[in-house]
C-alpha positions in Angstrom: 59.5 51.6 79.8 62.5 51.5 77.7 65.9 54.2 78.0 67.6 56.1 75.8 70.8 54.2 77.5 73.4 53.4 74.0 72.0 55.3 71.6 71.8 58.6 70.5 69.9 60.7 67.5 71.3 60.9 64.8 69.3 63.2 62.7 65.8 64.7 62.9 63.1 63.2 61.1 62.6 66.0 58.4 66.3 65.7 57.7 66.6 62.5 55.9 66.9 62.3 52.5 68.4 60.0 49.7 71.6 60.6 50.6 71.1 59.0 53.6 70.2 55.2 52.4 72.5 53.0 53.0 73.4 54.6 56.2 72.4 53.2 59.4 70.5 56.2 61.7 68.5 57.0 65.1 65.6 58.9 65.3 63.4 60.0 67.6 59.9 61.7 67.8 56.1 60.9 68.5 53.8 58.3 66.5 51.7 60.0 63.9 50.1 56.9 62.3 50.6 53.0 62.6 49.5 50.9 59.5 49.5 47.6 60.9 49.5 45.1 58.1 50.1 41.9 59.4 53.5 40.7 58.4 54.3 44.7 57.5 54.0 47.5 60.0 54.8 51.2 59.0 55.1 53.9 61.7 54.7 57.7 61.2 57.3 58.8 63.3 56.8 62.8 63.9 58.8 65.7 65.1 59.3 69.5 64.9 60.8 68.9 61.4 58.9 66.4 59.6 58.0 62.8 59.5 60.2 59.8 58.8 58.1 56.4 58.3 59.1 53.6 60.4 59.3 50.0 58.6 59.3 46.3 59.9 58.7 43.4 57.6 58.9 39.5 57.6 62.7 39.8 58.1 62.5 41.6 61.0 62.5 39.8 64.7 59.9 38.8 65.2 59.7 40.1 68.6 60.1 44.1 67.5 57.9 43.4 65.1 55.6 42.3 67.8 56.5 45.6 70.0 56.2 47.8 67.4 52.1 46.1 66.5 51.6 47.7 70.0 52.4 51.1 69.7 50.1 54.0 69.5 49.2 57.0 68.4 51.6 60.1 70.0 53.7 57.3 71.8 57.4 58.4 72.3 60.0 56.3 70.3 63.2 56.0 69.1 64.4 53.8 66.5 67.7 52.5 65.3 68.2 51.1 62.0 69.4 51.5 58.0 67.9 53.8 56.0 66.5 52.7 52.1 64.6 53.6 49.6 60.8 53.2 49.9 58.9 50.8 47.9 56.0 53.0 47.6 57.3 57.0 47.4 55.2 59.7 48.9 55.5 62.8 47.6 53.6 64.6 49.6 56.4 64.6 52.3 60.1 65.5 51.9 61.0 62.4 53.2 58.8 60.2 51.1 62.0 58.7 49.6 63.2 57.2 52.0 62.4 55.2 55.4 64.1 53.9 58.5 64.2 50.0 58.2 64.6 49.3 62.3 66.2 46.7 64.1 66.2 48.0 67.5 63.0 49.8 69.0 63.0 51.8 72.2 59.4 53.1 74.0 60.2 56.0 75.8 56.4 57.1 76.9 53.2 56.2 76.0 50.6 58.0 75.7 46.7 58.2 76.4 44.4 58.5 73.6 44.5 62.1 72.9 41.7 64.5 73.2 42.0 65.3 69.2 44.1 64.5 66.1 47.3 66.2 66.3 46.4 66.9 62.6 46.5 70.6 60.5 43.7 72.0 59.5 41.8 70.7 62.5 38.6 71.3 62.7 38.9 70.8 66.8 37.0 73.6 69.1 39.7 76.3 70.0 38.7 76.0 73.2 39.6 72.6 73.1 42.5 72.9 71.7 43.8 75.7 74.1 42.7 73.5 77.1 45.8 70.9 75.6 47.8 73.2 74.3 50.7 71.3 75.1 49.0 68.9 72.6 47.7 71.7 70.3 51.7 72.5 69.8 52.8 69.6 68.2 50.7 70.3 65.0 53.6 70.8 62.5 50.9 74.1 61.8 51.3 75.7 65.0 55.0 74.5 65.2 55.8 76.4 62.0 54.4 79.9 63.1 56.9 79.5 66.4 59.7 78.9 64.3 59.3 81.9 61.9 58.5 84.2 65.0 61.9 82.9 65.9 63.6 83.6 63.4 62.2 87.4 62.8 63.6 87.9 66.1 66.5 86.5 64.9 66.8 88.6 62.0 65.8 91.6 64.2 69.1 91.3 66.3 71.3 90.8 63.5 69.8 93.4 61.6 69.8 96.2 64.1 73.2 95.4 65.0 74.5 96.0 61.8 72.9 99.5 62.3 74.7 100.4 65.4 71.8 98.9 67.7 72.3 98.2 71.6 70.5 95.4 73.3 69.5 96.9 76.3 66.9 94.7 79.2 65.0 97.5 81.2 62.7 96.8 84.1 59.7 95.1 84.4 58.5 96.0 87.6 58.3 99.5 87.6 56.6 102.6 89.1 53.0 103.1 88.0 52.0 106.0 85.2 49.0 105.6 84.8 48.2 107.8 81.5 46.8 105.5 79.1 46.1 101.4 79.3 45.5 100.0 82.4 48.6 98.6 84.5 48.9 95.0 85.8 49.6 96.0 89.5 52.0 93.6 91.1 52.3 94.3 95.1 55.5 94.8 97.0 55.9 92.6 100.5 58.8 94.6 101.8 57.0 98.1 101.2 53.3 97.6 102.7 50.6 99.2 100.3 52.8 99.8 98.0 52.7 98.1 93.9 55.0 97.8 91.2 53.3 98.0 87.8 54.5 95.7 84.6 55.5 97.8 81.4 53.1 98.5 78.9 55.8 99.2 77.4 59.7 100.4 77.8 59.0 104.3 77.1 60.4 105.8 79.8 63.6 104.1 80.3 64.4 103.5 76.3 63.8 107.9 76.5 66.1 107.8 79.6 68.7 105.4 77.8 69.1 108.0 75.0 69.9 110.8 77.5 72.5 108.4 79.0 74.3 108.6 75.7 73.1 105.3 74.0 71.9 106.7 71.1 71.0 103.5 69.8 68.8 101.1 72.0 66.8 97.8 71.1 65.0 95.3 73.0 62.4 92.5 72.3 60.6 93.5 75.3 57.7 92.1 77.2 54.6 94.2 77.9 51.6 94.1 79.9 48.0 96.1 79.3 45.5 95.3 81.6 42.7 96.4 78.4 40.2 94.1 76.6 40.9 91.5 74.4 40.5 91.1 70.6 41.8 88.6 67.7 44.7 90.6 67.4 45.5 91.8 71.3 46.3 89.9 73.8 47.1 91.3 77.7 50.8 90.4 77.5 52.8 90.0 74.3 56.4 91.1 72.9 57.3 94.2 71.2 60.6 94.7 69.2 61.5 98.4 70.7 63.3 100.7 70.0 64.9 104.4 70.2 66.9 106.6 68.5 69.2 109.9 69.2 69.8 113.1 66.5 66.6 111.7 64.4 63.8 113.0 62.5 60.7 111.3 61.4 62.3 110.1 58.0 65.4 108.6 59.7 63.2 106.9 61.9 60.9 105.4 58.9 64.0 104.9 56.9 65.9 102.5 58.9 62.8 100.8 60.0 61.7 100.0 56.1 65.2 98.7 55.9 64.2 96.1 58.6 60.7 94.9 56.9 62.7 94.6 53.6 64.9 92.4 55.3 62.7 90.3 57.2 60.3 89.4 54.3 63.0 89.0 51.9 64.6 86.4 54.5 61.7 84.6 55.4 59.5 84.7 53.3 61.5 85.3 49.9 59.7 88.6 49.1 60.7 92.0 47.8 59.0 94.8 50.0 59.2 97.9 47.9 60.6 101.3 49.5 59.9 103.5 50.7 56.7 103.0 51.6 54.4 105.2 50.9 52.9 108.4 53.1 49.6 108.9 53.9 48.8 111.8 56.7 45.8 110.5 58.9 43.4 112.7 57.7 43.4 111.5 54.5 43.6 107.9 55.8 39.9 108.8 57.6 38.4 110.4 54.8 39.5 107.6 52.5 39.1 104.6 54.6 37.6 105.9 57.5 40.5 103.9 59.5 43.8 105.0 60.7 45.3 101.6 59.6 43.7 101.7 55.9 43.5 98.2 54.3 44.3 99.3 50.6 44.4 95.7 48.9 41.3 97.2 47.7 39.1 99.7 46.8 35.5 100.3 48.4 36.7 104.0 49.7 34.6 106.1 51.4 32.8 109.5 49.4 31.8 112.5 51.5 28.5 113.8 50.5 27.6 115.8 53.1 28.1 119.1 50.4 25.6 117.7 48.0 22.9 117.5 51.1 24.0 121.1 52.8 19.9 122.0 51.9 18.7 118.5 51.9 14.8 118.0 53.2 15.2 114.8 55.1 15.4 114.8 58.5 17.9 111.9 58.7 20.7 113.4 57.1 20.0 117.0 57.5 20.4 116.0 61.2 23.4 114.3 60.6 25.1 117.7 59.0 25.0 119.1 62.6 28.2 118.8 63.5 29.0 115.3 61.5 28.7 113.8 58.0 27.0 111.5 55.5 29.2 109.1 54.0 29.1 106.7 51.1 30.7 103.4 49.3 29.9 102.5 45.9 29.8 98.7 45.7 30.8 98.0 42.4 28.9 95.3 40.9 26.9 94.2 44.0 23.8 94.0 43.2 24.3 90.8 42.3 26.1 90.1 45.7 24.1 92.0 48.1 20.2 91.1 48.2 18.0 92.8 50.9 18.3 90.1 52.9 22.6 91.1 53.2 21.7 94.3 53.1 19.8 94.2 56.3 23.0 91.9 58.1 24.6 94.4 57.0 22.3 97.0 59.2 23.3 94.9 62.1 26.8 95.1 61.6 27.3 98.8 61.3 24.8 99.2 64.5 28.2 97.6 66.6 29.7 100.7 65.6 27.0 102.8 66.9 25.6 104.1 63.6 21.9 104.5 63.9 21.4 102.9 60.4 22.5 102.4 56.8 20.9 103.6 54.0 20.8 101.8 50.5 20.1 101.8 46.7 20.1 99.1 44.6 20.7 99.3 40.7 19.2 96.1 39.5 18.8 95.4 35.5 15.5 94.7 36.7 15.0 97.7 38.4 16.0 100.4 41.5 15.5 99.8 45.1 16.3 102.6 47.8 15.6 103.1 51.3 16.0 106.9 51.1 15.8 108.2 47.7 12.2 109.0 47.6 12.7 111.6 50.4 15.5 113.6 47.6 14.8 115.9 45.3 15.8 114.5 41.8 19.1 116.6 41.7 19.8 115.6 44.9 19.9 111.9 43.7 21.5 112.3 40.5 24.3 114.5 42.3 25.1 111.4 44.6 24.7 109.0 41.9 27.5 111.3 40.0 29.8 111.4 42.8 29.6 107.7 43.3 30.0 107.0 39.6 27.2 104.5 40.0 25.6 102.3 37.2 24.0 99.6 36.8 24.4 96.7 38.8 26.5 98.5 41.4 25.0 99.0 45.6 25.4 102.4 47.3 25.6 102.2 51.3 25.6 105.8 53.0 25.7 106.3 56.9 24.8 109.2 58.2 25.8 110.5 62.2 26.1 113.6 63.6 29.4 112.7 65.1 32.4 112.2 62.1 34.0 109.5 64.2 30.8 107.1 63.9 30.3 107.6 60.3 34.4 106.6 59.8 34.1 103.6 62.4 31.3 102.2 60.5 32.1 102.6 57.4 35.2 101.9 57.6 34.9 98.1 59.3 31.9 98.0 56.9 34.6 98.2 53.6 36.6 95.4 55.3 33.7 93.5 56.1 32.4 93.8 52.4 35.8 92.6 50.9 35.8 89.6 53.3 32.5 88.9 52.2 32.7 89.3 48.1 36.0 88.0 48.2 38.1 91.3 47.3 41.1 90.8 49.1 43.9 89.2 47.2 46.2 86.6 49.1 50.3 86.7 49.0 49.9 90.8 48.5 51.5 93.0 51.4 50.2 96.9 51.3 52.8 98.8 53.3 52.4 102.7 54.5 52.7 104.9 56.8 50.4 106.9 58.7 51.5 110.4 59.8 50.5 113.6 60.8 48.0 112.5 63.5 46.2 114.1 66.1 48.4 115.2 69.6 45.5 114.5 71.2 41.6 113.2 71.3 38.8 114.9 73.4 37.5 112.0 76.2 34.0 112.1 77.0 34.3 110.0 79.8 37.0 112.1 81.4 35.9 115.6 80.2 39.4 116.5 79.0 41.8 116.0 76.4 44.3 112.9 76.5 47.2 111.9 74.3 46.3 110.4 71.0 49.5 108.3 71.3 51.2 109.0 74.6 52.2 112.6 76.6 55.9 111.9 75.2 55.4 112.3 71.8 56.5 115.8 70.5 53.8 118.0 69.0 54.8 119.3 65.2 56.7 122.1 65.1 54.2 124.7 63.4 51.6 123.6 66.3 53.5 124.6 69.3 51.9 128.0 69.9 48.9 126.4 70.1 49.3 123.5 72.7 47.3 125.9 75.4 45.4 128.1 73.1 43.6 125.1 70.2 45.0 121.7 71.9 42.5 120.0 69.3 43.7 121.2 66.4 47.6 120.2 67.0 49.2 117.5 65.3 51.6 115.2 66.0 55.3 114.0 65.4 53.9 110.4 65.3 53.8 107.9 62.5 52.4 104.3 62.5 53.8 101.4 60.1 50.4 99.6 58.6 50.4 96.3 56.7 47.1 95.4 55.0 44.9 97.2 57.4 46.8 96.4 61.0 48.8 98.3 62.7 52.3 96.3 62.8 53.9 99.1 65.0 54.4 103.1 65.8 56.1 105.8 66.7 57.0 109.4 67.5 59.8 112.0 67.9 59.7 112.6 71.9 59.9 115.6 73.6 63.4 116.3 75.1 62.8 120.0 76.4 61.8 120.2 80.7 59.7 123.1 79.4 57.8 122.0 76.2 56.9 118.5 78.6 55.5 120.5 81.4 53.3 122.2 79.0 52.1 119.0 77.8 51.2 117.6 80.4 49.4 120.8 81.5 47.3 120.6 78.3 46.8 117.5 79.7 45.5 118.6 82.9 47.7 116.8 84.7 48.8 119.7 87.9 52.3 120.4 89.1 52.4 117.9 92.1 50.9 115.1 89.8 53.4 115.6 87.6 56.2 115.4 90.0 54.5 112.3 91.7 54.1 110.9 88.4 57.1 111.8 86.5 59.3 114.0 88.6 62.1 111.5 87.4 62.1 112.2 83.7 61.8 115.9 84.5 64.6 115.8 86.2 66.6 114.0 84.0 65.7 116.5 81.3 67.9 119.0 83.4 71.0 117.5 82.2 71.0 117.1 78.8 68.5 115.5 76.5 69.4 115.4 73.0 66.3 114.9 70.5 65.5 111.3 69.9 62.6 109.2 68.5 61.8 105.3 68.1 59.1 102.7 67.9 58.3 99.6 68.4 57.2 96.6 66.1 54.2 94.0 68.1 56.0 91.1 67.5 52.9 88.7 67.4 50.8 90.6 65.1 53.9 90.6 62.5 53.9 87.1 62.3 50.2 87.0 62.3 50.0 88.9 59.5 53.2 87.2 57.8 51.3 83.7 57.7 47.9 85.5 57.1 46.0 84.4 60.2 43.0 85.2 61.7 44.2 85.4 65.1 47.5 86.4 67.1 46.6 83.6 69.3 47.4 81.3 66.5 51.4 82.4 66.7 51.7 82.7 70.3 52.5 79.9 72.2 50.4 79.7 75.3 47.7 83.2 75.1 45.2 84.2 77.0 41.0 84.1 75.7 38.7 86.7 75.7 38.5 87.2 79.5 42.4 87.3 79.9 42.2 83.8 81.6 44.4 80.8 80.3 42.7 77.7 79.6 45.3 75.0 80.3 46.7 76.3 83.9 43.5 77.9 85.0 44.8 80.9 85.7 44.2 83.6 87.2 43.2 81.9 90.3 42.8 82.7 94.0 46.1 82.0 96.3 45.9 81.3 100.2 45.1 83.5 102.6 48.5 84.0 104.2 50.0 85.3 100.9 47.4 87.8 100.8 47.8 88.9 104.3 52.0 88.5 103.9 51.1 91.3 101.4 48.8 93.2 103.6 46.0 92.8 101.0 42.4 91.6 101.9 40.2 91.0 98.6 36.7 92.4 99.0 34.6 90.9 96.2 31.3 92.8 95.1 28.3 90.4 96.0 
């Protein structure tokens, strides 16, 4: 194998350009293509920033020439030589001007024949390609989403800065809160039985940080959440956090806008207009039946649980008992939508636990409906009104006697319709906030109220008589940033009052000695001094998700984690030997 030994690069292969020829250059990279013709061999030399082709002729030793006719793909190489103009110019490359004409040659690896193409646009399993990731990685597509989540961070720290910002590290092994995700449990060797948890995130000590005096705190910050996994969650990932001191809401949102203005306009040479605008969640629900409305489009959700108060059939008049009946006009479906969609469609809403979805159809040929017949005739002309339905045009209506059903359904239903009849416009970035939202939501599976957001987050001001006496009905200081239906990142004013926190936790049902166990620490520290403060934090990987329009966070992040939170390339988790576990005074009991 040859050595670098005498020469050194000179320029990456991206970087050379007209300019150059004449000039004698190194460069370095992998093989992308060889076109061996004979007499003529041209290599595709590759790396992060482009491709530079590689050219030996009848001129050339012959020798290298003979060296170079063995190469292969995703060898290592570097290659010394004069750059010129190429015979043949491809323009589909920045370099397609211009090549390296070698004279000296250097194999620094080779390589096996890889697994797949290290092509873009692959059409490569991802399972495959997160089994070789390391492979996966060198695809100029995947390399490009690292090097703009880079730079956003980049941006991030300048930005902030130039508002007064602190970076600040906190801890990530720290005591477990449990109130809210899951923690990642991490046990301690010198303190028997007992366990650190990772962050979900830096709450506590960014809070503790303004009380210190900060007043201005940021971090890109690592967080765990031991919680299921979805195309855009993953159980560790990166926020960019922050907190605030002597804020309100709008100060909050204000300098925050400032930041997305800056980041698209730097990155991706777009004007994000502000402010954004301000929707309170419950019109966000009644709308979109989403707290993170996608509103590239229309397809909004109708209430017409009013025009049904006396209606005769059982589906719907059971549905009023406590919940709604719901509707979305599709606008020129029929066309779209046959019965055969309409009944995928069926399927899909059942994930969100709706018991069904009812439909009419307004053909030119004709009407179909699955419910009509069982309306009076003002009954079906009153919907048909509210809907502004013609001709040609598909009503879908969901009925549940629990609100939250109807809006889970028919609000992934909208975003599943515009996926499917192609209503979503690309290059467009809908910015808003969400505000006003619950303090907390009632848990069936725990019996008792818990925090819509977290127990930190400072109920609004004309709610706080009614923490103890009408919990459900309070609303919060809280506010999430949403960019075309995803949540990017969120927020709150925090409580800074030892009283007002002790009573939220007691609406929480959380008793005195669990609170002290718990959080006795920040109680304390409210003793001395807290001055009102409020931040958020940005998800990193879903920014740049949504910035290059992918499907998937796992698309931007270097090596994540599948569905079951293992990693396909290191096999991990895994079991470790016996005398770790018992150097940890842990036994694992597996159920049979």
């Amino acid at each position: 194998m040859d050595t670098m030994q005498g020469l050194r690069r000179t320029k990456y292969c991206g970087a050379f350009t007209a300019e150059d020829i004449g000039k004698e250059a190194v460069a370095c990279g992998w093989v992308q293509k060889i076109r061996d013709k004979g007499m003529l061999v041209f290599i595709d030399l590759r790396d992060r920033t482009g491709i530079l082709q590689l050219a030996f002729d009848d001129a050339s030793d012959a020798k290298l020439r003979q060296k170079a006719q063995t190469v292969r793909s995703e060898f290592v190489l570097m290659a010394k030589g004069v750059i010129r103009r190429r015979e043949s110019v491809n323009t589909e490359i920045p370099t397609g001007e211009v090549e390296l004409y070698v004279d000296d040659l250097r194999i620094l690896a080779k390589s096996q024949t890889p697994p797949f193409e290290i092509t873009d646009k692959t059409n490569v399993k991802e399972e495959l390609r997160l089994r070789y990731r390391y492979l996966d990685l060198r695809r100029s597509e995947m390399q490009h989403a690292l090097m703009m989540r880079h730079k956003i961070v980049k941006v991030a720290r300048d930005y902030y800065d130039e508002n007064g910002f602190l970076e600040i590290e906190t801890p990530n092994l720290i005591k477990s809160t449990p109130e809210g995700a899951r923690d990642y449990l991490v046990p301690s060797r010198v303190n028997p039985g007992c366990f650190y948890a990772l962050p979900q995130s830096p709450q506590l000590y960014k809070q503790l940080l303004m009380l210190s005096g900060y007043d201005r705190y940021m971090q890109v910050a690592r967080c765990f959440r031991d919680e299921d996994l979805r195309a855009d969650r993953q159980p560790e990932f990166t926020q960019i956090d922050l907190e605030m001191s002597f804020v309100d809401e709008e100060d909050v949102m204000t300098v925050n806008e400032g930041f997305i203005k800056r980041v698209f306009r730097e990155i991706l040479h777009v004007d994000i207009p502000t402010p954004f605008l301000r929707m309170p969640y419950a019109q966000a629900m009644e709308r979109f039946g989403s707290d993170k409305p996608d509103t590239r489009f229309g397809l909004e959700l109708q209430d017409l649980s009013d025009l049904l108060a006396n209606c005769e059939f059982k589906v719907f008049r059971g549905a009023l008992e406590g919940g709604s009946v719901r509707a979305i006009n599709v606008k020129g479906g029929a066309d779209k939508l046959s019965r055969k969609e309409i009944d995928k469609l069926v399927d899909f809403v059942k994930t969100y636990r709706a018991k069904g979805l009812a439909y009419t159809r307004l053909t030119a040929e004709g009407e179909s409906s699955s419910y009509e017949k069982f309306l009076t005739p003002e009954e079906k002309a009153a919907i048909r009104e509210r809907l502004d339905a013609q001709t040609g045009d598909v009503i879908l209506i969901v009925a549940d006697s629990k609100n939250q059903v109807v809006f889970d359904s028919l609000g992934a239903l909208r975003c599943e319709l515009a996926r499917k009849l192609g209503l979503i416009p690309k290059g467009v970035y809908n910015f808003l906030w969400v505000t006003k939202f619950p303090l907390f939501e009632y848990s069936e599976e725990e019996n008792r109220f818990v925090a819509k957001h977290h127990p930190f987050t400072h109920p609004a001001l004309e709610d706080l008589d009614k923490l103890e006496s009408d919990p459900g009905s309070c609303n919060a200081r809280a506010y999430d940033m949403v960019l075309n239906g995803c949540e990017v990142g969120g927020g709150s004013i925090r409580i800074h009052d030892q009283e007002l926190q002790a009573r939220m936790f007691k609406a929480l049902g959380l008793d005195e000695q669990t609170v002290q166990e718990r959080f006795g620490f920040l109680m304390d520290a409210f003793k001395y001094g807290a001055p009102p403060h409020g931040g958020m934090a940005y998800g990193l990987d879903r920014l740049v998700m949504l910035m290059l329009e992918k499907d998937s966070i796992r698309d931007v992040i270097a090596f994540p984690k599948v569905q079951n939170a293992s990693e396909l390339m290191t096999q991990c988790p895994s079991p470790v030997e016996e005398k770790n576990l018992r150097e940890l005074c842990i036994k694992v009991d597996l159920p049979e």
